[in-house]
N, C-alpha and C positions, 0 to 999 in steps of 0.2 A: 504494500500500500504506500503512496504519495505521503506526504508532509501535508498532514490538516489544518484550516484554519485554527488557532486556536492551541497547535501544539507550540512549544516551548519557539521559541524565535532564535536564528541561530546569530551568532554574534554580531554586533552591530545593527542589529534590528527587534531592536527591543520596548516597542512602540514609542520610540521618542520621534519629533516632524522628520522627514528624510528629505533633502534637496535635491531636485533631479534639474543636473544641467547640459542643457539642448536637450530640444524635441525633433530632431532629426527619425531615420527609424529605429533606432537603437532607444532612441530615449522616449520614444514612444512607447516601446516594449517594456522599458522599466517600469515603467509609471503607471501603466498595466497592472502589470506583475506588484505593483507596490496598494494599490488603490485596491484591487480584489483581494488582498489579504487583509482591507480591512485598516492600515497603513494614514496615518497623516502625512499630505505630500503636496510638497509646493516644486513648482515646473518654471524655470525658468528658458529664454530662449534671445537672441540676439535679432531673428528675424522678427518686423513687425510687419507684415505683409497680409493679403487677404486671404490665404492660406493656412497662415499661422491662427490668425485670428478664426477662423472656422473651425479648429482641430482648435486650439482654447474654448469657444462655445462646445463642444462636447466635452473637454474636458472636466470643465467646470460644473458641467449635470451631474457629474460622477463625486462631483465635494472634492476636486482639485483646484487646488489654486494656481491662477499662471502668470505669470509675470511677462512681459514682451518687450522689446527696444534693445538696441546697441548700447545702452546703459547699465542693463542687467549684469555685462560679461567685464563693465568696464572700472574704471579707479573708481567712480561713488557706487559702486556696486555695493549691497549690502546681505547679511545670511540672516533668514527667517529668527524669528525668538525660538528658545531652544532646542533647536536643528541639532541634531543627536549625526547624522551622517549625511554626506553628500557621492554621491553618484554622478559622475559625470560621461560624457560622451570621449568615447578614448581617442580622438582626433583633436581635442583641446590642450593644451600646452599646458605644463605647468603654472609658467606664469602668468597664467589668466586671472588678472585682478582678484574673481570673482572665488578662485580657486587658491589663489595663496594667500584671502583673506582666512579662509576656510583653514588653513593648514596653519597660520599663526594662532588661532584662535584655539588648538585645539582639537578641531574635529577632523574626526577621519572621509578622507578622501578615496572613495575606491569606483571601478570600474563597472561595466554592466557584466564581466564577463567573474570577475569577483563576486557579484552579488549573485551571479547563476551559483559556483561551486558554494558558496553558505546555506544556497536554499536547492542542494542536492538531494533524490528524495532518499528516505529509507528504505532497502530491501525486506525482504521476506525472510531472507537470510540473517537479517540483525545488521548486517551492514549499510552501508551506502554506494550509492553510485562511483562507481572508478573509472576515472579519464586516464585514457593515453592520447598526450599530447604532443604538437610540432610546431616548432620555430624553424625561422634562419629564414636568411635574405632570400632566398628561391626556391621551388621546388613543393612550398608547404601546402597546397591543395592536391596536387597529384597525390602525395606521397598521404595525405589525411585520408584520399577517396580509395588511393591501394589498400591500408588499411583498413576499410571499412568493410570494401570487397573481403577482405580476406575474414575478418570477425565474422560477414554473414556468411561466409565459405565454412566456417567453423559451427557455424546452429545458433551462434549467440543472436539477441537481439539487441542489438547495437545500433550507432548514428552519427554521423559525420553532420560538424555542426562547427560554430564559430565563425570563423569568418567564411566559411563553406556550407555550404548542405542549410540545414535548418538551424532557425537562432538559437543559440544556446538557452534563453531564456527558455524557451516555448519545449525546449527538449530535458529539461531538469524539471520544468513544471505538467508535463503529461500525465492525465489522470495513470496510466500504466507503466510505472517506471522503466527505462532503460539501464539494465547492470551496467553498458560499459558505452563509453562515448568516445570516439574519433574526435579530438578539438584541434581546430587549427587556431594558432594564438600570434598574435602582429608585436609587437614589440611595445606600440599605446597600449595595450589593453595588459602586456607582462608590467608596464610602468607603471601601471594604476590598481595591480595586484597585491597580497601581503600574504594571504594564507592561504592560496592554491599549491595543491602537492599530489602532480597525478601518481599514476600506479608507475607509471614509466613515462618516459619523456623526451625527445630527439631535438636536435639543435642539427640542423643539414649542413649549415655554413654561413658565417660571417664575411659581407663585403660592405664597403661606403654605400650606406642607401636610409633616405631620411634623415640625414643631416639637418636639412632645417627645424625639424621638429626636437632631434638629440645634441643640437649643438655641435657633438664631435662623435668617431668611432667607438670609441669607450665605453660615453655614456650609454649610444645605441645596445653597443653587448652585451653591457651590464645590462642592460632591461632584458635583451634575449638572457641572458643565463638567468633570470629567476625562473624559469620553467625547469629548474633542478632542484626542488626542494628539498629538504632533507629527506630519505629514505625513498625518495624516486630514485627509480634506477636510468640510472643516465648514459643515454645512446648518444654519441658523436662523432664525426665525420672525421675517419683516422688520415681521410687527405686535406684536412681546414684545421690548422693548427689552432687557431684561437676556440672552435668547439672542444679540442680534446683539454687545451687548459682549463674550459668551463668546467669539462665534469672530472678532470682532477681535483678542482678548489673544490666541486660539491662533494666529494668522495671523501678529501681529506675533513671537512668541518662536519661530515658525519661520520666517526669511525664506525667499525664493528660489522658484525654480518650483513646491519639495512645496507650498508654503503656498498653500489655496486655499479661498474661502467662496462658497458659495452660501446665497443666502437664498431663501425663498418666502412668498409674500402672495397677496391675495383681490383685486389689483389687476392691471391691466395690467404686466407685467415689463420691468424697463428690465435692460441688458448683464448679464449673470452671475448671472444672476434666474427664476425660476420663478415665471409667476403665473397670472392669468383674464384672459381678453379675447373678448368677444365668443360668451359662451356656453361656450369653449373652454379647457384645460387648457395652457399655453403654458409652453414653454421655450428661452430665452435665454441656459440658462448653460452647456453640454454640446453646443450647436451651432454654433460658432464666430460669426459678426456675425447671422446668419442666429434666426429665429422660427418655432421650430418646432410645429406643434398634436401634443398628444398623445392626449388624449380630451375628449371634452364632457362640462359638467358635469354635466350630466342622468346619466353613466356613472356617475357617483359613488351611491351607494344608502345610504341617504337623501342628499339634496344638502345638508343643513343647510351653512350656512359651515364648521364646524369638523370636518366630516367633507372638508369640501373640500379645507381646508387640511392634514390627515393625507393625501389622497391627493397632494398637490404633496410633501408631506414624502417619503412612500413613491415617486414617481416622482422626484424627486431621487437620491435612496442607488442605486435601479434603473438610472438613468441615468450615477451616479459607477461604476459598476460594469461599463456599457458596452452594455446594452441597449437595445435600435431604438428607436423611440417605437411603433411597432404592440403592441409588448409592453404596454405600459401600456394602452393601452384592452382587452386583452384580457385582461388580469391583474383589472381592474378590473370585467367583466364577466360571471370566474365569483367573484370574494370575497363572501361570503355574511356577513354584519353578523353581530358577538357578542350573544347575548342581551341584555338588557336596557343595550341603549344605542341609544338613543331610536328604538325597535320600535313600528311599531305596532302594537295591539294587539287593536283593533276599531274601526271606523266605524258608527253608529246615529245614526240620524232628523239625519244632516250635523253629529255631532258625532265627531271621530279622539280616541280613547282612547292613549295613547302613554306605554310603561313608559323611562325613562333614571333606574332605580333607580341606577344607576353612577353615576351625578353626586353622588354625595356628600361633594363642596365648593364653594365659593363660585364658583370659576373653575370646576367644568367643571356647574354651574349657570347659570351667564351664560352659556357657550356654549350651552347647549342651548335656556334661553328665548330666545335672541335666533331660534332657528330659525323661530318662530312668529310671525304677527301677532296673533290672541285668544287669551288661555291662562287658562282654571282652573286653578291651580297647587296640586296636592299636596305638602306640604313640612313637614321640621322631622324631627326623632330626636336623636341626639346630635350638637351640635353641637361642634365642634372650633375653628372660629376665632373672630376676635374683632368687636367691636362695629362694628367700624370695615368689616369685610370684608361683615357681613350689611347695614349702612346704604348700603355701594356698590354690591352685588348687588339688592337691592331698590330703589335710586334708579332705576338702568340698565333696570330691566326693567318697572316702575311703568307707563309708557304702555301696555304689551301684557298689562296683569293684567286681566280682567273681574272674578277673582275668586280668592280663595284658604285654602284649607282647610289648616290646620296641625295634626301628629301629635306625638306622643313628647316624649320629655324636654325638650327645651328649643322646645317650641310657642311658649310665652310669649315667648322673646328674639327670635322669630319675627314674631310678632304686634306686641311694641313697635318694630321696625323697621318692619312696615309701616304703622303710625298713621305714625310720622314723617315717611316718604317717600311713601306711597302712602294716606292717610286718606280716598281718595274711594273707595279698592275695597272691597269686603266681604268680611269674615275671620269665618271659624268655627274657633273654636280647638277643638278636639276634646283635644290635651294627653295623652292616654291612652297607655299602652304596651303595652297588650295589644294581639297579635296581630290580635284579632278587629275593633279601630279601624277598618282597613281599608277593609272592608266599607263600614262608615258614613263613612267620606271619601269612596269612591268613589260613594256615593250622593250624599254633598253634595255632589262635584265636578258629577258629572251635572246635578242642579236647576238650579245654577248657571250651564250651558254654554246656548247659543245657537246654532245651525245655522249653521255657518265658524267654531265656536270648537276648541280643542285643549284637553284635561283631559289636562292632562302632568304625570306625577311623574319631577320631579326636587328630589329632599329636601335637596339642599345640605347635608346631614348625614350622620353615620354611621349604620349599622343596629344596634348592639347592645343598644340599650337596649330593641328590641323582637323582633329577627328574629338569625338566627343569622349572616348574611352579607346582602351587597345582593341576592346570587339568590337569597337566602329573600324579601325585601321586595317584586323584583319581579314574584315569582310569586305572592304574594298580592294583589300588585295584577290583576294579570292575572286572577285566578279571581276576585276579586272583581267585575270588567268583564263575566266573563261570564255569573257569577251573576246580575248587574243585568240583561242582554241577556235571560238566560231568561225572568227574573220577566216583564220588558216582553213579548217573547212569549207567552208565557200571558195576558197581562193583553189584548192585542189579540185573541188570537185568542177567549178570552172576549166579548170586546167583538163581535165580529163575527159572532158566530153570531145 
């Protein structure tokens, strides 16, 4: 049975006012989840708009109060009479007036993803719900959805949730509990956390990403490493050095039998280990001295290394949790890949068209070219990192460029990296932010490819400077691929008559 109105309130919600900041959809979901338990709850919001104002009129039938303006979030901001907790929307900064009044004064400041784990239900069993959880700069929705795959390959009923699948809130509070949950977790939401501590926990890889939000790298990791609580068993990527320092520190500041790491790599696994050998998905750290096969890499869909290396991540937490190994090749047999992460898209005249419009940074760029031996490289939009990150991206991947086509706002800082490191491949800088670019990249990628080449967009960049999200980006790549396909069809079949 669920968590009843009325049973015991788990820490931090112990009927004192709760302040819910932004009503975005996250915080809409709070204050839900806060109102139907019965909860005194005041909503604050920065938009005053006639949107907001409509969603306050409901609000407010409910006995919410809601506060609205660019005031609310700012220096006269002020916190409700004795406001016991505030909840905020984990894309808000620290420094939000509104939020370090909160934190001077006393009160606790936590996440929507925190207040999910406090109101986890109880089992049948006497227990509670157990998350196995994933961080790191890339990778963490494949590697949440391979897991989840593999939990229902196993009989359990489980759910992939967080920033993926179904809201956390809505899946801690389901009249039929779920024993275990897939959670994908962002680094705002590990910053705005305090006493989440799943069953197991993976950390993929650390690279520069959200900077504006963490200030610096550090801070960013340090928000990734609290997803290592004590007596979680901490999975990290034995090829990203800064995950395997995370779960040494969390290893060492909990001794004793709870403390335990497993790492996984693209290499043969030595004791306590997860890695490749021989075609084969192996695990060393979950079957006592013993080497166990759990699937072939071929099972992995696409096999790129770095899709590989999310399925060792995903069968690790599977494995900490206490599933066969048959489970894993069958978990991994019906997971069906996220759009636009390195899809393919069309094959013509022995040239693979292939959208990883998601790569939109420098690391999960490098993983994706490295998938490939000949690449046409589509690339450039806004870019976010620095000189240093585009000259290391472009050194590493130089041998495997035939050729490369750059878009969007920062084409150029694109282009002056590749003279520097790659001056013998050929660059059309196209530079444009209209939509309609596109088209004409993916023409010029085409000219450019060679029967065993790969015309692969992954823009290393963000999308807004041209497209509304990266699914807007890689479906106009895609419609433009098959736009190309038509034209060439007509133009043969012409030919042929």
């Amino acid at each position: 049975m669920g968590q009843r109105r009325g049973d015991e309130q788990p820490a931090g919600l112990d009927g004192r006012p709760v302040l819910v900041v932004g009503l975005g959809v996250t915080g809409q979901s709070v204050v839900q989840v806060l109102a139907g338990r019965g909860m005194s709850v005041t909503a604050v919001d920065s938009r005053d708009d006639a949107e907001r104002h409509d969603l306050a009129t409901r609000l407010r039938r409910d006995g919410v109060r809601v506060r609205l303006g660019p005031a609310e979030l700012g220096p006269e901001a002020h916190l409700p009479p004795d406001v016991g907790l505030v909840v905020t929307s984990p894309g808000l900064r620290p420094d939000t007036p509104l939020l370090a009044t909160a934190v001077a004064a006393g009160v606790e400041v936590i996440g929507d993803v925190e207040l999910a784990w406090r109101l986890r239900p109880a089992l049948g069993t006497g227990g509670r719900q157990q998350w196995l959880a994933v961080t790191g700069t890339n990778g963490k929705t494949t590697t949440v959805r391979m897991l989840a795959a593999m939990l229902g390959a196993a009989g359990h009923r489980g759910a992939a949730a967080g920033n993926v699948g179904v809201p956390i809130l809505a899946i801690v509070t389901d009249p039929e509990p779920y024993p275990v949950v897939a959670v994908e977790l962002s680094s705002f939401q590990l910053y705005w956390s305090t006493t989440i501590a799943p069953l197991a926990a993976a950390v993929l890889n650390v690279a520069a990403h959200h900077l504006d939000w963490h200030d610096d790298l550090e801070s960013y990791a340090a928000a990734k490493a609290r997803i290592f609580a004590p007596g979680t068993v901490a999975v990290c990527n034995a090829d990203d050095p800064r995950t395997v320092a995370m779960a040494d520190a969390a290893v060492t500041r909990t001794p004793g039998p709870a403390a335990r790491k497993v790492a996984f790599g693209l290499r043969p696994p030595r004791l306590g280990e997860l890695g490749v050998a021989d075609g084969w998905l192996v695990d060393r750290a979950f079957c006592g001295d013993a080497a166990v096969r759990l699937a072939q890499v071929r099972d992995v869909r696409p096999a790129a290394p770095h899709n590989v290396a999310d399925a060792l991540a995903a069968a690790a937490l599977a494995r900490a949790y206490g599933d066969e190994p048959a489970s894993i090749a069958a978990g991994l047999a019906v997971f069906v890949p996220e759009p636009h992460r390195i899809a393919l898209v069309a094959e013509r005249a022995g040239v693979a068209f292939v959208d990883d419009s998601k790569a939109s940074n420098p690391a999960a760029a490098a993983a994706s070219l490295a998938a490939f031996p000949a690449i046409v490289w589509i690339a450039g939009g806004l870019f976010r990192g620095s000189d240093a990150d585009l000259d290391a991206l472009v050194a590493a991947a130089a041998p495997r460029l035939r050729a490369a086509v750059l878009i969007g706002t920062d084409a150029a800082r694109f282009g002056r990296a590749l003279a520097r490191h790659a001056p013998d491949v050929p660059v059309t800088e196209l530079g444009s932010t209209d939509t309609g670019v596109m088209d004409l990249a993916t023409a010029e990628a085409a000219a450019a490819a060679r029967p065993g080449d790969t015309v692969l967009l992954a823009p290393a960049a963000q999308s807004w400077d041209m497209f509304r999200d990266y699914q807007a980006r890689g479906d106009a790549f895609a419609a433009a691929v098959r736009r190309l396909s038509d034209h060439a069809d007509r133009r043969d079949h012409r030919e042929s008559r």
